[in-house]
ZAGUSE-34699 format. One record per residue: residue number from 0; residue in three letters; x, y, z of N, C-alpha, C, CB in turn. Coordinates in steps of 0.1 Angstrom, whole numbers, plus 5000, padded with zeros to 4 digits. Each point is the difference from the previous one (the first is absolute). Glycine has a CB too. Example, Ala and Ser with C-alpha at 12.3 -4.5 7.8 and 13.67 -1.06 7.14 Angstrom:
+-----+------+------+------+------+-------+-------+-------+------+------+------+-------+-------+-------+
: pos : code : n_xx : n_yy : n_zz : ca_xx : ca_yy : ca_zz : c_xx : c_yy : c_zz : cb_xx : cb_yy : cb_zz :
+-----+------+------+------+------+-------+-------+-------+------+------+------+-------+-------+-------+
:   0 :  Ala : 5132 : 4943 : 5078 :  4991 :  5012 :  5000 : 5009 : 5012 : 5000 :  4981 :  4988 :  5012 :
:   1 :  Ser : 5015 : 5023 : 4981 :  5009 :  5011 :  5000 : 4992 : 5011 : 5008 :  5012 :  4994 :  4978 :
+-----+------+------+------+------+-------+-------+-------+------+------+------+-------+-------+-------+
***
This chain:
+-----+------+------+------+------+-------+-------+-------+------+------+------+-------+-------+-------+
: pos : code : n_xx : n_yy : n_zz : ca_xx : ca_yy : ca_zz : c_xx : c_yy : c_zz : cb_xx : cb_yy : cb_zz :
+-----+------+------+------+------+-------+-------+-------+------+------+------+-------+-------+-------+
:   0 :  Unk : 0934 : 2800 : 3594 :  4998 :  5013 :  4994 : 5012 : 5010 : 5000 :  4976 :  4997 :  5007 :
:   1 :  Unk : 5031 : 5002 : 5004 :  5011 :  5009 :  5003 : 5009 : 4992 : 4987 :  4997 :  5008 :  5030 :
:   2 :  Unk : 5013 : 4999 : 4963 :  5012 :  5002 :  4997 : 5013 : 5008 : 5001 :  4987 :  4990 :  4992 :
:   3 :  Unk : 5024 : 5005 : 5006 :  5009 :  5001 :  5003 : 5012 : 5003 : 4981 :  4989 :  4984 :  5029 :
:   4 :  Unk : 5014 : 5027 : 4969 :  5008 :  4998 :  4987 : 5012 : 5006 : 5004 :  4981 :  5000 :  4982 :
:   5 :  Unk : 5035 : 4992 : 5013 :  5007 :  5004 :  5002 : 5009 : 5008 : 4984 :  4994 :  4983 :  5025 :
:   6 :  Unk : 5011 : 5023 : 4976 :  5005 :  5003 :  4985 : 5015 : 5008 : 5005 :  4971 :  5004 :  4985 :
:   7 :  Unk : 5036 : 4997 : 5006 :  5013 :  5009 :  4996 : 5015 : 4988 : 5002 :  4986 :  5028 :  5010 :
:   8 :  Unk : 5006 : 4960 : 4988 :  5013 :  4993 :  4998 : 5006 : 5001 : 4989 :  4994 :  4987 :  5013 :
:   9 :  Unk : 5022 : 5001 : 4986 :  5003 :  5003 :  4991 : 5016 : 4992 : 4995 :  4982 :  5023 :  5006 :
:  10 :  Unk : 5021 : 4980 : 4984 :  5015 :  4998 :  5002 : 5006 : 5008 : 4999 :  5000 :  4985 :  4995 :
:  11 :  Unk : 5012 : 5016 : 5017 :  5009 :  5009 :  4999 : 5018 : 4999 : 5004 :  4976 :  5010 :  5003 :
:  12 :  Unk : 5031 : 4997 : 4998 :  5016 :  4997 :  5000 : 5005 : 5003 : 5016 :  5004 :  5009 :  4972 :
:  13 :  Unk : 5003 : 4982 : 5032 :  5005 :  5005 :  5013 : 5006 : 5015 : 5005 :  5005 :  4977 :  4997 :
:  14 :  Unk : 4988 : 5030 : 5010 :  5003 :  5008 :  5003 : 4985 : 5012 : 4994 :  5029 :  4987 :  5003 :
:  15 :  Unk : 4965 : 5008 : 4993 :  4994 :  5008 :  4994 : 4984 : 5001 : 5011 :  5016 :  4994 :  4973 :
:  16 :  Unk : 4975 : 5012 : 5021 :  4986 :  5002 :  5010 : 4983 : 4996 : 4993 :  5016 :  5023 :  5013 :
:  17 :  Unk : 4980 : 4970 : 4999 :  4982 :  5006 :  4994 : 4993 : 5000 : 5011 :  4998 :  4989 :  4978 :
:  18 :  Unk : 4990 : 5016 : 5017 :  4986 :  4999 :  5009 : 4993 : 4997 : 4996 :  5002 :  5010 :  5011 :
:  19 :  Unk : 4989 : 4984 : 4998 :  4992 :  4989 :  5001 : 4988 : 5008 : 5006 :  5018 :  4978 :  5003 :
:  20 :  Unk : 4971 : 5018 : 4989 :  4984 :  5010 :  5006 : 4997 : 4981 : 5007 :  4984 :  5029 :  4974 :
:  21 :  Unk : 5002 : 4972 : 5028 :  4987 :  4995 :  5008 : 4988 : 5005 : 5002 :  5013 :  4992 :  5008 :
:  22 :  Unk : 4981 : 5007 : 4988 :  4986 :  5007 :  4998 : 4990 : 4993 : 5003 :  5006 :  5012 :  4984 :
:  23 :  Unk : 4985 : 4989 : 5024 :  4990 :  4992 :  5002 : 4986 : 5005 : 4999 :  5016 :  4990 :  5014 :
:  24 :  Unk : 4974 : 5002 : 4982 :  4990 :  5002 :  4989 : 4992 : 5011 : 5014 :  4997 :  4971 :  4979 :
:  25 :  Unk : 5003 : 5026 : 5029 :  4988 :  5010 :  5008 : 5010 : 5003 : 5013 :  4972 :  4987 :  4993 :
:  26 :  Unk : 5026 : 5017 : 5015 :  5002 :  5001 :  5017 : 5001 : 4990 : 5006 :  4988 :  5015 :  5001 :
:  27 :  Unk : 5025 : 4975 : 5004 :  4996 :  4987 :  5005 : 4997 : 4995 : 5011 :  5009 :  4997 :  4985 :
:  28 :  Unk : 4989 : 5014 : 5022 :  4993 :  4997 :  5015 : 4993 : 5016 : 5003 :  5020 :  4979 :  5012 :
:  29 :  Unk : 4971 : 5020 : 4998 :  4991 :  5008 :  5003 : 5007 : 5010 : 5011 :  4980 :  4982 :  4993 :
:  30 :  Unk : 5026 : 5009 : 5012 :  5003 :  5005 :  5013 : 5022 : 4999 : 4993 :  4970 :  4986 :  5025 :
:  31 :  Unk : 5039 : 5018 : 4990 :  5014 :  5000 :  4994 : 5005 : 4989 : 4993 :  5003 :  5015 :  5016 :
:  32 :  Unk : 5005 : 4986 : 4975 :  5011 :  4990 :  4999 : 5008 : 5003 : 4993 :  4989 :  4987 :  5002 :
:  33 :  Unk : 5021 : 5000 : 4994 :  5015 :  5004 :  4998 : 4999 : 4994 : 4983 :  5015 :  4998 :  5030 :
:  34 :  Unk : 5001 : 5003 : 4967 :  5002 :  4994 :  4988 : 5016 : 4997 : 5000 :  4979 :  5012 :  4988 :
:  35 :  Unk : 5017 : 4977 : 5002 :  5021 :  4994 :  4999 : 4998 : 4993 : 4990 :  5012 :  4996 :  5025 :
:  36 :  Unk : 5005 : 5007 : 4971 :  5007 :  4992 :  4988 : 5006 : 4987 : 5006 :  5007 :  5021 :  4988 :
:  37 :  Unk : 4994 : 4967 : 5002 :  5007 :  4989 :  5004 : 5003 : 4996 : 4986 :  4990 :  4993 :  5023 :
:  38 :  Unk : 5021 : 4998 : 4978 :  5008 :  4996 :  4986 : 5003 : 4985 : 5002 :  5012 :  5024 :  4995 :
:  39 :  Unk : 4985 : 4969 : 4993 :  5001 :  4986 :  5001 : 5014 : 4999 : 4988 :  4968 :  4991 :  5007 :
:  40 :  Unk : 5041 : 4999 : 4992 :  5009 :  5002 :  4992 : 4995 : 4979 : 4994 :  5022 :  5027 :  5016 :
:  41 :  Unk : 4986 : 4972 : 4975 :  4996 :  4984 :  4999 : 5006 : 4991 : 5007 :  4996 :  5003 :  4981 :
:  42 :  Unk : 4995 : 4984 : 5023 :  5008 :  4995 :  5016 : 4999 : 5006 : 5011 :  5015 :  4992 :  4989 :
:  43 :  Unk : 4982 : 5017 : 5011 :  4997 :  5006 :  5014 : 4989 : 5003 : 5008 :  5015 :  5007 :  4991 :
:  44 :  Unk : 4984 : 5000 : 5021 :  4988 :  4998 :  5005 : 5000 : 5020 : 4997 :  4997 :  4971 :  5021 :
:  45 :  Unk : 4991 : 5030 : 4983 :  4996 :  5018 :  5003 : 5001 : 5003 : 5006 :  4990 :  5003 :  4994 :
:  46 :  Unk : 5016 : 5009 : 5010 :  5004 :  5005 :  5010 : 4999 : 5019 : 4997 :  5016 :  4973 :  5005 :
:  47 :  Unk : 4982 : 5029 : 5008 :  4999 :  5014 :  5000 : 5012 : 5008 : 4995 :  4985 :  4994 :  5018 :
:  48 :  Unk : 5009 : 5016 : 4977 :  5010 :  5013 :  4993 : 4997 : 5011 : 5009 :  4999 :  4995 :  4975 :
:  49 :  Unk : 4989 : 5012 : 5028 :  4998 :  5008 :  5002 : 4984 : 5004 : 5004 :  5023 :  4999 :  4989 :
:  50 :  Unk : 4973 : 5006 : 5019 :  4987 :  5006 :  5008 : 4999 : 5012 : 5001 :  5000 :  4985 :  5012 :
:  51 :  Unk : 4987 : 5017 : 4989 :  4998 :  5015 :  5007 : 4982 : 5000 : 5006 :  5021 :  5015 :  4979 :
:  52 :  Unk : 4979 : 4993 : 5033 :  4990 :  4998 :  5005 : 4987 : 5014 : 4999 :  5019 :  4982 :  5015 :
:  53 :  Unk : 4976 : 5019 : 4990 :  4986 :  5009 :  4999 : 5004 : 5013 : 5001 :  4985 :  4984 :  5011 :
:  54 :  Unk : 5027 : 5017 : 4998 :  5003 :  5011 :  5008 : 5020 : 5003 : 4993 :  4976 :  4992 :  5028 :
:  55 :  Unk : 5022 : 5004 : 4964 :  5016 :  4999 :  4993 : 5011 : 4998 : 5007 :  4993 :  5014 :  4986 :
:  56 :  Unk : 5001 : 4973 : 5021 :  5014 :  4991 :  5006 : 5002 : 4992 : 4992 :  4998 :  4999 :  5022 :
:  57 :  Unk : 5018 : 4996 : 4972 :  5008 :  4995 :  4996 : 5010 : 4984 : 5001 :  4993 :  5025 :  5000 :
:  58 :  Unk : 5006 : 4972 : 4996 :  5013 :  4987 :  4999 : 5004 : 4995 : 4992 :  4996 :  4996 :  5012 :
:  59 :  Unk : 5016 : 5000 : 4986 :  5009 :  4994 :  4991 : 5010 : 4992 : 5003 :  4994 :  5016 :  4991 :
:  60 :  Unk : 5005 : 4970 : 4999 :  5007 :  4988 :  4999 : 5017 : 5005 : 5005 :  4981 :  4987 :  4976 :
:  61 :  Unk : 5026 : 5012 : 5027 :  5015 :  5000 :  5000 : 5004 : 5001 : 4988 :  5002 :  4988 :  5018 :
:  62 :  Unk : 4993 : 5006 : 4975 :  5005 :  4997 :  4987 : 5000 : 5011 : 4991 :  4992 :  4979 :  5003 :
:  63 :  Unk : 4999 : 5031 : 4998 :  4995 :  5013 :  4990 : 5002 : 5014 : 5007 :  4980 :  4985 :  4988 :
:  64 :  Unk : 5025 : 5012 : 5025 :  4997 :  5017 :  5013 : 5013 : 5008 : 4990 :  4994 :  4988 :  5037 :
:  65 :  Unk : 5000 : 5023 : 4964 :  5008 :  5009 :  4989 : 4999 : 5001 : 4991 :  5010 :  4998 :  5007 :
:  66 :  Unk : 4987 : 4990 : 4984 :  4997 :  4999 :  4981 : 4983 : 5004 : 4998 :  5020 :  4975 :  4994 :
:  67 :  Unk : 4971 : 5017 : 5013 :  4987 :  5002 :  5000 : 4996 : 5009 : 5010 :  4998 :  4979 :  4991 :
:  68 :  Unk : 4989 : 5028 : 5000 :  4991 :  5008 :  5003 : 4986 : 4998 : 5003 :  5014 :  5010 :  4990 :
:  69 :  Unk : 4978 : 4988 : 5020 :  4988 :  4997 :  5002 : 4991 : 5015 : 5002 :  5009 :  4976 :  5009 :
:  70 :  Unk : 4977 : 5027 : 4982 :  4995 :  5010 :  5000 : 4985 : 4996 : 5001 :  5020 :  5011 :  4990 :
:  71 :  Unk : 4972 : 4992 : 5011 :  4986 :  5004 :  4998 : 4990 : 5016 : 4996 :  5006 :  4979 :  5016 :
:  72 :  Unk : 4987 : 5019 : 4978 :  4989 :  5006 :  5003 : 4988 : 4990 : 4998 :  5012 :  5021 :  4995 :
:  73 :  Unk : 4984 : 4985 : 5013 :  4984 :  4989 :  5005 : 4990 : 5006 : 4998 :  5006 :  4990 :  5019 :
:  74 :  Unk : 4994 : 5025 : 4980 :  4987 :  5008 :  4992 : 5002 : 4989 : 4986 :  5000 :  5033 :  5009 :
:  75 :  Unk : 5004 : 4966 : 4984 :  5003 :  4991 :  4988 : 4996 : 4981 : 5000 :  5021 :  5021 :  4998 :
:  76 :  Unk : 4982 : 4981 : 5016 :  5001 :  4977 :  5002 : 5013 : 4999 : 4992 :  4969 :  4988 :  4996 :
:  77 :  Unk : 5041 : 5018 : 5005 :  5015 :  4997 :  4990 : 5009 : 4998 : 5015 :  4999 :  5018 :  4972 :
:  78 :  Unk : 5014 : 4974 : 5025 :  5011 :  5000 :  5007 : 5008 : 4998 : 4985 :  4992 :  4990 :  5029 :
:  79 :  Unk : 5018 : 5019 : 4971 :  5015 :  5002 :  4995 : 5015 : 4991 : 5010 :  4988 :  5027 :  4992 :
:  80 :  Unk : 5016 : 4964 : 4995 :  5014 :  4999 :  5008 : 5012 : 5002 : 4987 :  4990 :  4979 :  5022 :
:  81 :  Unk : 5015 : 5032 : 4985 :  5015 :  5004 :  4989 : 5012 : 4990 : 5005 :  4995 :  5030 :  4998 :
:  82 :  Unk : 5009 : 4962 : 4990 :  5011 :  4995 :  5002 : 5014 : 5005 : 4991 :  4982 :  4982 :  5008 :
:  83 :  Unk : 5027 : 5022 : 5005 :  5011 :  5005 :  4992 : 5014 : 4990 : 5003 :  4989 :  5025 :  5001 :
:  84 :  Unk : 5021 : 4978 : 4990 :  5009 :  4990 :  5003 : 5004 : 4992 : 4993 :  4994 :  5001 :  5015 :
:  85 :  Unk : 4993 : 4992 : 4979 :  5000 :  4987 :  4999 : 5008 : 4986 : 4998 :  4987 :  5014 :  4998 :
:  86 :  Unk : 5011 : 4976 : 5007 :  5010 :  4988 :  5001 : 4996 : 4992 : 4993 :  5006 :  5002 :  5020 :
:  87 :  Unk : 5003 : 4987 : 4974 :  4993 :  4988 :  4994 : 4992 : 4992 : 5010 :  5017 :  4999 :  4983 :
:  88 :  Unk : 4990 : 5002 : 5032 :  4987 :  4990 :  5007 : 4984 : 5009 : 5003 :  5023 :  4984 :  5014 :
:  89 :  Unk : 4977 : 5026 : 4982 :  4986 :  5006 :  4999 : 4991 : 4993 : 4993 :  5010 :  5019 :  5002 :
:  90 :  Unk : 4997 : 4976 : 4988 :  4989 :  4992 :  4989 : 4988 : 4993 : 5005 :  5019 :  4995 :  4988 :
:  91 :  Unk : 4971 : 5007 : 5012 :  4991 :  4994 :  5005 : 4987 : 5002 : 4994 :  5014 :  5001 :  5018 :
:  92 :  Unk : 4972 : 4992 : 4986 :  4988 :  5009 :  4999 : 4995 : 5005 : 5012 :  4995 :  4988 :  4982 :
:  93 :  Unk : 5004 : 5026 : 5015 :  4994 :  5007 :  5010 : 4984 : 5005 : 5007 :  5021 :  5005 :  4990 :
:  94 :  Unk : 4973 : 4991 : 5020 :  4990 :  4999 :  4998 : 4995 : 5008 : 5012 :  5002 :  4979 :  4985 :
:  95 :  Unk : 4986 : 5029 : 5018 :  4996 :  5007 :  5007 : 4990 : 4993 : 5010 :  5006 :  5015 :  4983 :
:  96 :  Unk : 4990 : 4990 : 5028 :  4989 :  4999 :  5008 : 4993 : 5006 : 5008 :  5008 :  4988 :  4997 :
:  97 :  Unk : 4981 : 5010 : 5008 :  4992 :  5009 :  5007 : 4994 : 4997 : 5014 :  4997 :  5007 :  4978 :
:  98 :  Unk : 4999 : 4996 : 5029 :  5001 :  4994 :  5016 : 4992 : 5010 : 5009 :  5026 :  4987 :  4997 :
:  99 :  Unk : 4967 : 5008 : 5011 :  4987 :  5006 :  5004 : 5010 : 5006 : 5012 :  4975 :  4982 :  4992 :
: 100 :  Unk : 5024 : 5029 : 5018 :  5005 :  5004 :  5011 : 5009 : 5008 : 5001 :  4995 :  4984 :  5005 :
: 101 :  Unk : 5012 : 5023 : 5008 :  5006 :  5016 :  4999 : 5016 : 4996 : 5002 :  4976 :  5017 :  5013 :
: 102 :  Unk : 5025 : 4966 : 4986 :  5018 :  4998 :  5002 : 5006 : 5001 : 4986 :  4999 :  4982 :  5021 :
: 103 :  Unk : 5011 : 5015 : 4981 :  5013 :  4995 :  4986 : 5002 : 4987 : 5003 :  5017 :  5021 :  4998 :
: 104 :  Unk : 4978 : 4972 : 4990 :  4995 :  4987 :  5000 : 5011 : 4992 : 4992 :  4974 :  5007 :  5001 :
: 105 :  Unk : 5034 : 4983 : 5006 :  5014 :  4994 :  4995 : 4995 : 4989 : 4991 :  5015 :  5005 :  5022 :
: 106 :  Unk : 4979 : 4984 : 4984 :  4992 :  4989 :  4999 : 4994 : 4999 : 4988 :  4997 :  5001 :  5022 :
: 107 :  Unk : 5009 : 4986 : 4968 :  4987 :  4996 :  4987 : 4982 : 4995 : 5005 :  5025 :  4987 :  4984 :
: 108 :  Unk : 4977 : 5008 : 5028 :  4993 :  4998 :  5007 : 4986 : 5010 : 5004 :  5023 :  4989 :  5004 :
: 109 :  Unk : 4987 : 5025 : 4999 :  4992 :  5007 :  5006 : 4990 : 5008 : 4988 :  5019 :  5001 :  5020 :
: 110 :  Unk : 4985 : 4995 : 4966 :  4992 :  5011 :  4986 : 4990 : 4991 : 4994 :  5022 :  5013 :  4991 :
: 111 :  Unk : 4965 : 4989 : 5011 :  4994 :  4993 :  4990 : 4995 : 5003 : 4986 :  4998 :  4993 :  5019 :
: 112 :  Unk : 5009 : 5014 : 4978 :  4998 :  5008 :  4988 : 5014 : 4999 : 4991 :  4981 :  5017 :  5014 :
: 113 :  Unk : 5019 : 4981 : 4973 :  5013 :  4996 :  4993 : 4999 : 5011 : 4990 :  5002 :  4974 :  5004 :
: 114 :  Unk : 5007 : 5030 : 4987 :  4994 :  5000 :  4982 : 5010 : 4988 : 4995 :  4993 :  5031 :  4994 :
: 115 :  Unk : 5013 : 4969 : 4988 :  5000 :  4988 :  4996 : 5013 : 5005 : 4997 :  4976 :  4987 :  4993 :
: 116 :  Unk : 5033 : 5022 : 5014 :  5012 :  5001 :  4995 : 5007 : 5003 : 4987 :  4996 :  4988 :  5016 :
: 117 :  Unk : 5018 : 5026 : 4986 :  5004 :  5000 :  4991 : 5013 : 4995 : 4999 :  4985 :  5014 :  4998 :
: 118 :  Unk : 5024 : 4983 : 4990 :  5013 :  4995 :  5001 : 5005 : 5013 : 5000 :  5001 :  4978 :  4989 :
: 119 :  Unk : 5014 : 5018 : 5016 :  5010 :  5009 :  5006 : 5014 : 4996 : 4991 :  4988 :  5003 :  5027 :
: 120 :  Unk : 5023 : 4996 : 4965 :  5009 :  4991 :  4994 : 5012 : 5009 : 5003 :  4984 :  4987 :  4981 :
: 121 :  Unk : 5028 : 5016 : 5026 :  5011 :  5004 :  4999 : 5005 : 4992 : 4993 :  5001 :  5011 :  5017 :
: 122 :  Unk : 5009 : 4996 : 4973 :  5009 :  4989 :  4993 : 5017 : 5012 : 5002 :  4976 :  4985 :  4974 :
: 123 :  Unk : 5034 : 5007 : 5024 :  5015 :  5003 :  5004 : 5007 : 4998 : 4983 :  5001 :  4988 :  5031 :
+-----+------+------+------+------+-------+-------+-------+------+------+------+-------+-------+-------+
***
């Protein structure tokens, strides 16, 4: 019943920016939880971008600290990630999650909740 939609991908030029919504169809836990971005590139595995928890704790990949922005509002069921910078190895599909509890949740493991991802395309 729950979903997950991600939107504001796109193609764009090195150096240039976007953001990325997530919206989820209802409230996806009763009680706290968190939310995070992860990006799959082709050949690769998924790996975390970026989190944020109940209480607006934060983290971020090495890879994006500085370029990316992790945001929420949760009156809404949305998490925002602004990506500035951008690199060709950003390229990826970006995909959101949602995760029952009051931590910052690193783990693909730890989300059981997905949406179906949007593309991301830096080109040089």
């Amino acid at each position: 019943q729950l979903q997950l939609v991600e939107s504001g991908g796109g193609l764009v030029q090195v150096g240039e920016s976007l953001r990325l919504s997530c919206a989820a169809s209802r409230r996806p836990f009763a009680s706290s939880y968190g939310m995070g971005w992860f990006r799959q590139a082709p050949g690769k595995e998924r790996d975390i971008v970026a989190a944020i928890s109940w209480y607006g704790e934060t983290y971020y990949a090495d890879s994006v600290k500085g370029r990316f922005t992790i945001s929420k509002d949760f009156a809404k069921n949305t998490v925002y990630l602004q990506l500035n910078r951008l690199k060709p190895e950003d390229t990826a599909v970006y995909y959101c999650a949602t995760a029952a509890g009051s931590l910052v949740y690193r783990r693909r493991n730890e989300y059981p909740y997905w949406g179906q991802g949007t593309q991301v395309t830096v080109s040089s």
